[in-house]
Phi, psi and omega in degrees: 000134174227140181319153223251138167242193183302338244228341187255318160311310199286315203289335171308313209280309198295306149343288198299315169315314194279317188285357173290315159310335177295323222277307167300343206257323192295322207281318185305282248271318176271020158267351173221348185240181180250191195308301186308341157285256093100306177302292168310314187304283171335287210296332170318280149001279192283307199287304196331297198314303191303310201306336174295322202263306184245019169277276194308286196277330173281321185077023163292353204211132151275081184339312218269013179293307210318325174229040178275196165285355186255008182319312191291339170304304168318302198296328186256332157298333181252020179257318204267359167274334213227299190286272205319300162314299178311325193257347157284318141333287207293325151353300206249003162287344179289337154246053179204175163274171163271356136267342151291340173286340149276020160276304179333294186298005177276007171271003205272011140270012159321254158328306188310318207287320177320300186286312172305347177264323194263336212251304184261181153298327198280054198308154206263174176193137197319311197291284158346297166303240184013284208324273167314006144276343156284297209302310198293348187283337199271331168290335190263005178266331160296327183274333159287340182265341165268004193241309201280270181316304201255348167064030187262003201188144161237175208295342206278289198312317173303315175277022167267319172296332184268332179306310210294339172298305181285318182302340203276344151328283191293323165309335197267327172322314205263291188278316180295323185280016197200083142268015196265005170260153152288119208328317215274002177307305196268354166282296181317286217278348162311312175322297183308328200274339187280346185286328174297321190311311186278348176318326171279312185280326185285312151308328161303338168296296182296319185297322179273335188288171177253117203277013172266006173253358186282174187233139204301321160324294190312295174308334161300322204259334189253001129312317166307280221293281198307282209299310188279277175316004180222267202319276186335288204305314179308314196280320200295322197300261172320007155261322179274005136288352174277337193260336208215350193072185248230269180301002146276341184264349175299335185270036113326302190307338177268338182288295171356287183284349184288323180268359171261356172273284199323291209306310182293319174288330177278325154330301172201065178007053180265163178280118172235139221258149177314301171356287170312304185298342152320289138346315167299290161345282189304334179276315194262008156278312161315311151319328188274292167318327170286343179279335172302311183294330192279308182296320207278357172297000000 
């Protein structure tokens, strides 16, 4: 692991852009297919791109790992990275804006400082700590102001986003603990298997909808959702843990919401609230202060 330079804050800020951008594309993408499609659909995507660029044209990926005796590593990195966050988003953005949900995900160096002190090298420090504990003060100022006071979200829809927030931790987790494969070996064949995993609830889905009602946006936004915000977004994802560790790449999540907030207003006009800028606030004092852990580190 090496100290985060410039080249690694850029792959942060452009990561945090794409995936910011997911949040409005899930709420565009459930106007015409339902979650489980929505879920399937992506990892479908996102695996197709991966196996094109690097089984076929890089040669960087062995197809035949996908049923070796290590299967299952793959097979549970693409249930608790991929299916289970994505299909919990997609849960809990259906009673929310899509910009609250990307705030919502700013708890996830939370968890990181947690899981990474116990799992990994990358131990907490008072600075560290603090930093995330401001980033976690700031959900906590949203889940009071969209669940108690504006009564716009209920509390269900919130834990399904902060769930989907810790797997992708534990997941990150996962991926840190299994560096002897190459980042892009385990983002492809994760892939595949969470795309295998969703193949039944999604075709049973796909069997029933009627397909004069879908909308040509929606078939657009969950391609988007698979190259970029899945394929593309994964792979940027697993290098900077593998180059920088688990809690420098969890502060995506403090980034996140400021281009998923942007993203939700220039799109679909949704509303943002003092609350939120409240919120904001907090995350990017957090940020700071987590970056103070990192020099005293």
């Amino acid at each position: 692991m090496k100290k985060p330079n410039k080249y690694s804050f850029f792959l942060l800020i452009i990561l945090s852009a794409i995936w910011g951008s997911a949040f409005f594309n899930y709420k565009v993408t459930l106007e015409s297919y339902d979650i489980f499609t929505l879920s399937g659909g992506r990892l479908f995507f996102a695996a197709i791109f991966l196996i094109v660029i690097y089984s076929f044209l890089l040669k960087k990926v062995d197809l035949r790992l996908l049923f070796s005796n290590k299967f299952y590593l793959f097979f549970l990195i693409g249930l608790i990275n991929y299916v289970l966050p994505f299909s919990l988003i997609a849960f809990g953005i259906q009673g929310m804006s899509s910009g609250l949900a990307a705030l919502l995900m700013s708890a996830g160096p939370f968890y990181a400082i947690i899981f990474g002190h116990i799992f990994t090298k990358d131990k907490f420090n008072k600075y560290k700590l603090f930093g995330s504990i401001i980033g976690f003060l700031s959900i906590v100022v949203l889940v009071y102001d969209q669940v108690y006071l504006s009564k716009l979200t209920n509390i269900k829809s919130v834990l399904f986003v902060m769930s989907a927030s810790l797997s992708y931790i534990i997941g990150g987790v996962l991926i840190e603990k299994n560096k002897k494969y190459n980042n892009e070996t385990i983002a492809s064949l994760s892939m595949i298997w969470g795309a295998i995993i969703l193949f039944p609830l999604s075709f049973f889905e796909l069997y029933k909808l009627d397909f004069s009602s879908v909308k040509f946006e929606s078939t657009l936004s969950i391609i988007y959702l698979g190259i970029f915000s899945t394929a593309i977004a994964f792979m940027m994802r697993a290098k900077l843990i593998f180059d920088n560790g688990l809690v420098f790449m969890s502060q995506v999540s403090f980034l996140i919401p400021i281009f998923g907030l942007y993203f939700s207003w220039l799109f679909l006009n949704e509303n943002f609230t003092f609350n939120m800028f409240y919120s904001l606030v907090l995350i990017i004092l957090g940020l700071f202060i987590l970056q103070k852990g990192y020099r005293k580190s």
